[in-house]
C-alpha positions, 0 to 999 in steps of 0.5 A: 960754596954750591948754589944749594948752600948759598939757596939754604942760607938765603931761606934760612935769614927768610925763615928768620925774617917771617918769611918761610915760605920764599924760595930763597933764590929764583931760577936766575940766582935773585932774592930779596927781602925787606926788614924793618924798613931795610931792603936786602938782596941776594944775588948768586954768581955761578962763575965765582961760586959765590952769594952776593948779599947787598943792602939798600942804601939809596936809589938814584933816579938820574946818574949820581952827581960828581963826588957822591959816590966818592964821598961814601967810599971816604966814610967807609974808609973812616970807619963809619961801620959798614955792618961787615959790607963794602960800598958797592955802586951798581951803574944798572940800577943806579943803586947804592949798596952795602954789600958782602959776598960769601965764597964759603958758606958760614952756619946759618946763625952767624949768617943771619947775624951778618945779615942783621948787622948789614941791613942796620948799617944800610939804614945808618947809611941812608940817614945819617951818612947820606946826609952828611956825604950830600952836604959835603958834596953840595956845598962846594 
């Protein structure tokens, strides 16, 4: 994928989210949205050629505790539905993500779909899964 493919699909989910006039991708390769309470983010990565989608879950203030990370990856291996992404931890911001990276880029429409369906889950995620991993977690 070229950067002036992952920048038209990142405009076209914009456009199809009410927001038509965002630039897609900033000069340094970032986008971002908020849908419906869902946050989703873009991140292009030049050396791999390749659009990095990535829907909050949850943000931590401090480092997660032991077996919170872990314990969401055990869902995503269960097969609690993962809107098509992966569990992805990212240790500089502290964020949990479901996230889903392009090195082909798909028509617009099934990416707009895609990305529907990621930030849906990424919702479930920081209800229902949170929950249940959290107490799974803290009561032991």
């Amino acid at each position: 994928m070229m950067r002036d493919e992952a920048q038209r699909l990142a405009q076209a989910l914009l456009a199809a989210t009410g927001n038509p006039d965002s630039p897609g991708l900033n000069p340094q390769g970032f986008g971002g949205v908020a849908v419906e309470g869902a946050q989703l983010y873009f991140e292009w990565h030049d050396k791999e050629q390749a659009l990095e989608c990535s829907a909050l879950i949850y943000k931590f203030k401090d480092n997660p505790k032991p077996g919170i990370i872990e314990g969401f990856q055990q869902e995503e291996k269960a097969g609690t539905d993962t809107g098509g992404g992966k569990v992805d931890y990212e240790t500089e911001n502290k964020s949990l993500f479901l996230s889903r990276t392009y090195t082909q880029a798909p028509p617009h429409t099934a990416f707009i779909e895609d990305m529907k369906k990621l930030m849906k889950a990424s919702l479930k995620w920081s209800d229902e899964v949170l929950d249940r991993v959290a107490s799974k977690v803290f009561k032991n």
